[in-house]
N, C-alpha and C positions, 0 to 999 in steps of 0.2 A: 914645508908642505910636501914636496916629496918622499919624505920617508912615512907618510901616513899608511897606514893598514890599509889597503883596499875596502873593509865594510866602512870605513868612515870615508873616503873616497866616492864609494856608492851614496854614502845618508851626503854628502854635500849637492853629491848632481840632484838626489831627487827635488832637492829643493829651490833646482834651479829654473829661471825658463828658459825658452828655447836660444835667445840671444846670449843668456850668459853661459848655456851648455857648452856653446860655438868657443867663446871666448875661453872656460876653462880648461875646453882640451888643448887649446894654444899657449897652455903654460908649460908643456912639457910631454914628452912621449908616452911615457908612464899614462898621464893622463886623460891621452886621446886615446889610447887604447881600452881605457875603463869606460872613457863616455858613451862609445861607439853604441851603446842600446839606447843612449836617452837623447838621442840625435833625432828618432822619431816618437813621436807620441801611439800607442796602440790601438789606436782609432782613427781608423782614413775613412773620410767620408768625401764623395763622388760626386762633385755637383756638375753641369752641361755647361755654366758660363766660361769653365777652366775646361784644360787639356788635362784631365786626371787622366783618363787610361792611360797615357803619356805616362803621365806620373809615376801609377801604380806598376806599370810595365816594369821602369825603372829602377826601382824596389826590389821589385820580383826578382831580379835579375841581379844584384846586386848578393853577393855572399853572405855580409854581415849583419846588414839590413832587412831585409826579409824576416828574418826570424820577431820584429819587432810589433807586426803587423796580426793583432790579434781581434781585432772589428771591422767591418767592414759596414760603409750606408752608401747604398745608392740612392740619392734622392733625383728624384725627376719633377719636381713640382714645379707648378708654373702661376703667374698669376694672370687673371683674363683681361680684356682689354676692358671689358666694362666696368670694374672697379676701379679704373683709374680713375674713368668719368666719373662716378657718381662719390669718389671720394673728392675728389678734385672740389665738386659742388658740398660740399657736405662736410669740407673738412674742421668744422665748429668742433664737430665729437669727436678728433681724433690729438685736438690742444686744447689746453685750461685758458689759455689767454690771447686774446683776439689779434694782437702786437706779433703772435708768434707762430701766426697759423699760418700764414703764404711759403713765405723762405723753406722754413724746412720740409715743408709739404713738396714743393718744388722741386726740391734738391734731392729727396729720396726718389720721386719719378726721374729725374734725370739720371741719377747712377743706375736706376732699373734699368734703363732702356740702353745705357751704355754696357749695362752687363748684358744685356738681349740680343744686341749688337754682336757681340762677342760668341753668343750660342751659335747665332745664325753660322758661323766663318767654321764653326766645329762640326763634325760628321757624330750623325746619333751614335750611340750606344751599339747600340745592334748590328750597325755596319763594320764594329770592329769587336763582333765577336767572339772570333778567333784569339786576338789580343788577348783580353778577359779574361777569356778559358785559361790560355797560357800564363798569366800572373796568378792567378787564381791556383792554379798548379802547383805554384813556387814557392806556395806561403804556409809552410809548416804547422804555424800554430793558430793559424783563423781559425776560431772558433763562433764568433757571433756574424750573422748577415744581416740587415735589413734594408727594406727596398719600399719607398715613401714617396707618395706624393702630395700628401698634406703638410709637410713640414718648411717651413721659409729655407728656400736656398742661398738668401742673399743676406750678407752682412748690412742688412739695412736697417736698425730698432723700429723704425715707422712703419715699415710692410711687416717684419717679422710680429709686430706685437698686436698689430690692426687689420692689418687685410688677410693675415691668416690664420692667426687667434680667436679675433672676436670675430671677423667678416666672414671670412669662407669664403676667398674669391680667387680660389684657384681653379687651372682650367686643364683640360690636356685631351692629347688624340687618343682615344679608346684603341685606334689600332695598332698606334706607336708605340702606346705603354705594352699591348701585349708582347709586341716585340722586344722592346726593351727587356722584360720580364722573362721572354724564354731566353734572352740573350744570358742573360746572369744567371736562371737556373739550372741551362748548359754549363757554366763553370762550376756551376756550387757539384757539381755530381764527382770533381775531383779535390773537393773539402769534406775532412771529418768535421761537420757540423756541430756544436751543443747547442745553439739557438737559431732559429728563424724571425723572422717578422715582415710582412707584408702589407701593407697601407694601399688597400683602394685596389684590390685584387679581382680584375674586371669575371665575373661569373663565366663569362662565355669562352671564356678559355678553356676550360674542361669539360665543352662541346663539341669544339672542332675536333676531327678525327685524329689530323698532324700533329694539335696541341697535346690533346688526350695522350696519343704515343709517344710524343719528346718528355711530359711531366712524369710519365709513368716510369718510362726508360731514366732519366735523374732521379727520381725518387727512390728508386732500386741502390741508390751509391748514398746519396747524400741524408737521405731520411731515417736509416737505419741508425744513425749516431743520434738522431736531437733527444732531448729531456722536453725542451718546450720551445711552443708552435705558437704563433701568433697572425691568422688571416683576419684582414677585415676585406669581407669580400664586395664588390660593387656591381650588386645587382641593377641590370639594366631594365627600364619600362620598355613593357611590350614583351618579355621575353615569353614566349607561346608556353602549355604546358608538357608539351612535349620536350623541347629545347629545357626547360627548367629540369625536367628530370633527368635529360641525359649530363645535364651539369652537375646536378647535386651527386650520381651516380659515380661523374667524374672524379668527383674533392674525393666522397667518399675511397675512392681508390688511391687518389694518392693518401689519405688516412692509414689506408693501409699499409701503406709499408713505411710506416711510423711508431712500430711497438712499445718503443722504450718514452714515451711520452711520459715527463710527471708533470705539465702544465702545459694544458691546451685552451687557446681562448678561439672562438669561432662570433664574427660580427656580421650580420649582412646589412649593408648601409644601402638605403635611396637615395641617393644624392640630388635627385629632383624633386623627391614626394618624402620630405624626411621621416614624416610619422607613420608609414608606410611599413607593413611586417611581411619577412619572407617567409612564406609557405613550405614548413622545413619538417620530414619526416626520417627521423631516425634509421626505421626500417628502409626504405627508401636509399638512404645515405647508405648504409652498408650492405645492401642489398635484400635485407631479410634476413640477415643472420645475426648471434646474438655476441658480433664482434664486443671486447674487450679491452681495451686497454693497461695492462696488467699491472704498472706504475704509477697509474694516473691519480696524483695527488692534489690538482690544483685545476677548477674547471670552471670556466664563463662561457656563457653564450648571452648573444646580444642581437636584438632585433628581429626574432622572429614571431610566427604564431604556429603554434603547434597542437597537437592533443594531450591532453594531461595523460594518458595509460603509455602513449610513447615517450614523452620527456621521464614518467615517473619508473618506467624501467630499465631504460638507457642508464640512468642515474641508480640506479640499485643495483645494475650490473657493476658497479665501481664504485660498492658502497664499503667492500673490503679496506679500500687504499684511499677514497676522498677524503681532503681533509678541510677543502677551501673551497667553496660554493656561492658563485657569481652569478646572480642571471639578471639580464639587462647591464646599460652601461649608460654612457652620452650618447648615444647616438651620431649621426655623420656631422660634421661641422656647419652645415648652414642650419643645421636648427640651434645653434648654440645663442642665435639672436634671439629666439622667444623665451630665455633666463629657464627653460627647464630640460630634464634631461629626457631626451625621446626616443633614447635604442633599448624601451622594455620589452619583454614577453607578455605576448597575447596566449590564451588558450583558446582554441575555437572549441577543443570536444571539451567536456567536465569543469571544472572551479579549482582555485588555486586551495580552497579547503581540503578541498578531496585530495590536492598534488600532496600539500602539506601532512598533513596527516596519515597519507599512506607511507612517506618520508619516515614519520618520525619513529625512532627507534632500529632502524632499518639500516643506518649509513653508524656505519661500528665506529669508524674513525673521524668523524665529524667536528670540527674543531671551529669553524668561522662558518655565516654563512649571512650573506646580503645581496640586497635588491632594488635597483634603482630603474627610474623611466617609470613611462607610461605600462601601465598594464591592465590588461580587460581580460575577463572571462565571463563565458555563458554563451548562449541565444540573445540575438539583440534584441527581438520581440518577448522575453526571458523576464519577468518582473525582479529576480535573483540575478540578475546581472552586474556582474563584477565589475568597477572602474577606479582606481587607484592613481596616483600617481607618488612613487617611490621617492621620497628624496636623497641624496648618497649622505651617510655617515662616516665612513672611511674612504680614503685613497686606493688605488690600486694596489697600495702593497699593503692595504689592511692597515694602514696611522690611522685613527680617528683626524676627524675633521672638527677644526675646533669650533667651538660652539654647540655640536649635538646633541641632542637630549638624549632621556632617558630610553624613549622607542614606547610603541603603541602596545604595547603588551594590558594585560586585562584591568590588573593595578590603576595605570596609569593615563589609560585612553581618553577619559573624559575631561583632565586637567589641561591639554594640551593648546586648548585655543583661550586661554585667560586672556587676553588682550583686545578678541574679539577683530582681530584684524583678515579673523578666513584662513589665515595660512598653517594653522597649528601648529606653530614651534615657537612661538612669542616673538614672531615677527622676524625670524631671522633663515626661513629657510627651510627646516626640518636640518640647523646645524650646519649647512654650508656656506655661513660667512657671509651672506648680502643678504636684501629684503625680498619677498617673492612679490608680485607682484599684484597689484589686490585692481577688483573689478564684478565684475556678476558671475553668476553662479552658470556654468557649464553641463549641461546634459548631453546625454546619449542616450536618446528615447528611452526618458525617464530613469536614467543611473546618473547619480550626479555623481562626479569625479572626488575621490577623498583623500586629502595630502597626507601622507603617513611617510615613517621610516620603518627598516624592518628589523630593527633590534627585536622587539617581541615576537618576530617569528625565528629570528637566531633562540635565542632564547628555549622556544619551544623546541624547536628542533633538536638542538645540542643540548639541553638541561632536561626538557617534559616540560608537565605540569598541562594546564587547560590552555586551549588554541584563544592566541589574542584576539582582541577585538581592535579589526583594523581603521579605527578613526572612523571621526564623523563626517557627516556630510560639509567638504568644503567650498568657498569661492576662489576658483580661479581662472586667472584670465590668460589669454595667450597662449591656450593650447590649440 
């Protein structure tokens, strides 16, 4: 075994885990000294119940180690105290068998609160920001950050697959995450970046004046390097329209010193009022000017409502380079209980005809293009009043979803509800795998809601030909 060539040496640790990495550098010198990168995994993710800064510090500071560290996740998620209760009472839907629903129900609050326990003894994020910064320094080849609080922190399958999956019952201090949040964007300003991602990126941070100049000042170091950006930002109720525009004003600026963007996704999530759309003005965002993104390959926005002449020329300024066109998504996680997806785009000014069509032929490099959620356009006193609801075909990375049909395009629009069950895809969705949910028929003075997918406006866009006809009038319930 010793006399093996170093590349076979390498192909045996990758295939090793981390107990037997341990043990095969203990056969010999030779071979501790090759193992020494696969000692850590390139993914250090940050949770509050551990002494990670601790950890990372550690790292950082170590010679040979450090260089191994190429992701970084801070997660801050938490979950709230009322989901304990109401799972607690309720735990029928969270086991198949009556025999097995107490114990293990049990035992997963119990390890929760022994790891909550353990938060409490620890000092936030923020108060060792300094730390951070300085590891953060030390780490060569970080190249990916992101920063979550929707994701389970806890090695628990029962919270991870139910209370933050299906539930949405996480909770946390709006003024701690901001903290948090400047604390690690202070360090990222001494990382060359390729990726970001932000989960639940509270709006009003790019209000405050301090904030405004700490984001703007990192953004000058660390923005210059990303390809792609990923905020979902967490629009708060109430936020006045004044206050709103000095935020969106905000982002806008940090967009800006982000040129070399080839995918950027923008989400504004409600987390109180899910189906709720943020009030989002291109010109606005970049001040009025007919900013650019010169790279920009890959684009989603989710959850707004805007005017069709600004989304449709925002989008034609980057009709050179797009090639992947996203609008709407899931929306925030507690609408995930009413089985549909509700982070679409509304139009308040024109019709999604009028978006489309001014589109087509216009985006040179147009390759994919889909649409999911809720979407409305018109006057609501408007007898043409648009009301849709999108259902997803593809994955985020553009897999189809199995099951999918063909898409509403003109061919095909009228065959879609043969079962007669209201949902238009023969009962499976519009293609995503479960049954939608059947009930009466849903208006909005006088637009009745129409389940579609939007292969036939892909379709149109990228191929031509005549503008689909978007589905018939459906029933659905639970919006």
């Amino acid at each position: 075994m010793d006399s093996l060539p170093v590349e076979l040496v390498r192909l045996v640790f990758q295939y090793c885990d981390a107990p037997s990495v341990k043990a095969f550098r203990l056969a010999s010198g030779r071979y501790a000294e090759v193992g020494y990168e696969y000692l850590l995994k390139p993914h250090f993710c940050a949770v509050e119940w551990r002494d990670d800064v601790s950890r990372l510090c550690s790292i950082a500071n170590h010679d040979r180690l450090r260089g191994s560290i190429r992701s970084l996740t801070f997660n801050f998620a938490k979950v709230s105290d009322e989901c304990n209760a109401r799972h607690t009472t309720s735990s029928q839907h969270w086991l198949p068998e009556p025999e097995q629903r107490n114990t293990p129900l049990q035992d997963a609050w119990v390890r929760y609160y022994e790891l909550e326990e353990k938060t409490r003894k620890l000092p936030p994020l923020h108060s060792r920001a300094s730390a951070v910064e300085d590891a953060v320094r030390r780490l060569p080849n970080l190249q990916d950050v992101e920063i979550t609080h929707t994701k389970c922190p806890y090695d628990i399958p029962l919270l991870r697959d139910n209370a933050f999956e299906a539930r949405a019952c996480s909770r946390r201090d709006r003024a701690q995450a901001c903290k948090n949040i400047n604390a690690v964007v202070s360090a990222l300003r001494h990382a060359r970046l390729r990726s970001l991602s932000i989960d639940q990126l509270p709006l009003e941070i790019f209000r405050l004046a301090d904030d405004r100049r700490h984001w703007f000042d990192c953004a000058r170091s660390f923005a210059a390097s990303l390809s792609r950006l990923r905020l979902v930002l967490d629009a708060p109720v109430g936020l006045l329209p004044a206050a709103r525009a000095r935020a969106v004003n905000g982002l806008g600026g940090v967009l800006h010193y982000s040129p070399n963007l080839t995918h950027l996704s923008l989400a504004f999530h409600h987390h109180q009022a899910p189906a709720r759309k943020f009030p989002l003005s291109f010109q606005a965002l970049f001040c009025g000017s007919d900013f650019v993104f010169p790279r920009l390959t890959d684009f989603q926005l989710e959850g707004v409502s805007c005017a069709e002449d600004d989304l449709r020329g925002f989008l034609l300024r980057h009709g050179a380079t797009l090639e992947r066109l996203r609008l709407g998504g899931r929306g925030p996680p507690a609408a995930a209980s009413s089985g549909w997806s509700l982070g679409g785009v509304y139009l308040h000014e024109g019709s999604f005809r009028g978006l489309f069509t001014g589109l087509r032929g216009r985006m040179e490099q147009l390759q994919r293009f889909h649409m999911e959620g809720d979407a409305e356009a018109g006057d609501f006193m408007a007898g043409s009043r648009e009301v849709y609801m999108f259902v997803p075909v593809t994955d985020d990375d553009w897999a189809p979803i199995g099951g999918s049909g063909d898409g509403d395009d003109d061919d095909h629009d009228d065959d879609h509800d043969d079962d007669g069950d209201g949902t238009g895809d023969g009962g499976n969705g519009g293609g995503v795998g479960a049954a939608r949910p059947r009930g009466k028929r849903v208006a909005s003075l006088g637009a009745c809601v129409k389940v579609v997918d939007s292969l036939g406006l892909e379709k149109f866009l990228v191929e031509g030909g005549r503008f689909p006809q978007l589905g018939k009038e459906k029933i659905v319930d639970g919006l």
